[in-house]
Structure formats: C-alpha cells, structure tokens
C-alpha positions in Angstrom: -4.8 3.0 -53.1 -2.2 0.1 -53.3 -2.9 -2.3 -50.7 0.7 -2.8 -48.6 -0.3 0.9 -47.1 -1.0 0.7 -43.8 -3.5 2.8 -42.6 -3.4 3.5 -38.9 -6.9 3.2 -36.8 -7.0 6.1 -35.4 -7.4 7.5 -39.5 -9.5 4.8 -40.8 -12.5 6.7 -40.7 -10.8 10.1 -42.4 -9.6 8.2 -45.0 -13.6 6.3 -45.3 -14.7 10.0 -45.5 -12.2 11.4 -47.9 -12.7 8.3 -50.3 -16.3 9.4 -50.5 -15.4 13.2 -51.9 -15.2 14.5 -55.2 -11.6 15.3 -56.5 -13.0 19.1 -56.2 -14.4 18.4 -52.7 -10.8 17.2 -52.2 -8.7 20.2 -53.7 -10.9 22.7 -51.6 -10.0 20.8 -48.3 -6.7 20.7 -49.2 -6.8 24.3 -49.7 -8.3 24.5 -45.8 -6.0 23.1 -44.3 -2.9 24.3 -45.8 -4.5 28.0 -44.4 -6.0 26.3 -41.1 -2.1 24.8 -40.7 -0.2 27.1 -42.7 1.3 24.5 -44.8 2.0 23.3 -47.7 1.0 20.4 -49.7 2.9 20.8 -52.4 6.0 18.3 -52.7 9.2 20.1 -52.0 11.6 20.2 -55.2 15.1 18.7 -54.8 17.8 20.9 -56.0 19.2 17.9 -57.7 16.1 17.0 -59.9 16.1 20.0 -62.2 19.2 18.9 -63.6 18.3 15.2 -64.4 15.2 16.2 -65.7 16.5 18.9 -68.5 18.8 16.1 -69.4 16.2 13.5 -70.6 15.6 16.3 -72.9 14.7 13.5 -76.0 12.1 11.9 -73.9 8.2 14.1 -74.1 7.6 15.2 -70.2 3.6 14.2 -69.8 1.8 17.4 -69.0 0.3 17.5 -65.5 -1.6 21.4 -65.8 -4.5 21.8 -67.7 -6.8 24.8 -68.4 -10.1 24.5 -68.7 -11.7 27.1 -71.1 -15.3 27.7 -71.9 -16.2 28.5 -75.3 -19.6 29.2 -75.7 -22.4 29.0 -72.9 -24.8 27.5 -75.1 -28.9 28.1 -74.7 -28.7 27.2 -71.3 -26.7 30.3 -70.0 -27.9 30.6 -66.2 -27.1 26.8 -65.5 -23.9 27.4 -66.4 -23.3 30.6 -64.5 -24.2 28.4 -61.8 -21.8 26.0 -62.7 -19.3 28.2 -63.1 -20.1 29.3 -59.7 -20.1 26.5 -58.1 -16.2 25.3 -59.5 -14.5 28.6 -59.1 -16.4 29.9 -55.7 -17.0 33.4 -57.3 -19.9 34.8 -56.8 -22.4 35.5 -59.2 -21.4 39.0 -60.8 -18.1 37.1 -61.5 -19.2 33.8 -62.8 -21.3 35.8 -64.6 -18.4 37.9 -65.9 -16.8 34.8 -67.1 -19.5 33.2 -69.1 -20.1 36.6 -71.0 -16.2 36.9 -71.8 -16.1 33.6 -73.8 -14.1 31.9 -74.8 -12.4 32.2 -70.7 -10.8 29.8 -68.4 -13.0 28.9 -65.6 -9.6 27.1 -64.4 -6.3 26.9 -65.2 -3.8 24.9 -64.2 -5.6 21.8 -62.3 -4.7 18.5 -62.5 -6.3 16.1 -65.6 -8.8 14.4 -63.0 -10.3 17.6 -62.0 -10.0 19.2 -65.5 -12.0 16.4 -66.7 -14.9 16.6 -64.1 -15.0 20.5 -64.4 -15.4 19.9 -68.2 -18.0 17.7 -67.5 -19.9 19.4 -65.2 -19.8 22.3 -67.5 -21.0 20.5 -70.9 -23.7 18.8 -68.2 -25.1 22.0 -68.0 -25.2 23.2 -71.5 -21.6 24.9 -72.1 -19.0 24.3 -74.7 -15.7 23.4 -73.0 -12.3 22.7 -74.0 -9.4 21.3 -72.0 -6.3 22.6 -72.8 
C-alpha cells in the first residue's frame, strides 16, 4: 500500500485483519458484502473511456482475466476434488464433476494474483493446471 494513504483509526484494525487474508479470503468477502450491502465493487465505466481506449489501438492492452483450467488430476485425484472444493465452494458431487471432465475451468475469469494461487493450490495437490 503506498504510504501517503491515510488510514483513519477507527479502520486501522480492518485493514490489520484484511492484510492478513488470502487474495481468495479477500474475493469471497468482497462477494459478502456487495450482497450484505447490495453494492457493487466494481469500478463504474466512464462513457468517455471506451473511446480513448479503442484509439490506442497499436498499443497491446495487458490482459487482466485469466482462466484457470485443470488438465489432468494426476494420482492424487481426492486431494484435488478437495481442492477444487475448497476454491469454487461447490460441493463435492460438483467438484467432483469437474475433476472427471478434464481438461475444465475450476475458474474463469479471476484476476492474475488469484489465478496464480488457485494454480498453485491445485498443482500442491497433485493436479495439472494451466492458466490461460
């Protein structure tokens, strides 16, 4: 976090505590409160940007959505149903639906941080991933 923000006392210790979580601990409580709230976090898209951005048409736009496929399950097929269960919140029958049908995407589109630790919890538990 860059260090001219200001963070006011009374969220100091929310911010101690959301420091501590996991970028997928982060994304579910995201997801909470935009249903506890009923809002958004997504940033709102100025009508104006579209335009500018199509015209820097020679310049390659980074991508920012990945998928994250599993391609083979490997010999240790129950940890990563667990896995699987674990990142998507399915329940078993499902996780285990996906593991059977692969290659699948246990995610799709999710930022490159969380990508990356859903690929590596994945591989930690035997599978063969891919991030795409």
């Amino acid at each position: 976090m860059s260090e001219d923000v200001k963070i006011p006392k009374k969220f100091e210790s929310i911010v101690e505590t959301i420091k501590g979580l996991s970028v997928l601990e982060i994304s579910e409580l995201v997801k909470i409160l935009e249903e506890e709230l009923g809002v958004s976090a997504a940033a709102p898209m100025m009508m104006g940007a579209m335009p500018a951005a199509a015209s820097d048409a020679g310049e390659v736009q980074e991508k920012s959505e990945f998928d994250v496929i599993i391609e083979d399950a490997g010999s240790s097929k129950i940890q990563v149903i667990k896995a699987v269960k674990e990142i998507t919140g399915l329940g078993l029958k499902e996780a285990k639906e996906i593991v059977d049908g692969a290659p699948k995407a246990v995610k799709e589109k999710v930022a490159k941080a969380e990508a990356d630790e859903i690929k590596a919890k994945l591989q930690e538990a035997g599978a063969t991933v891919v991030v795409k």
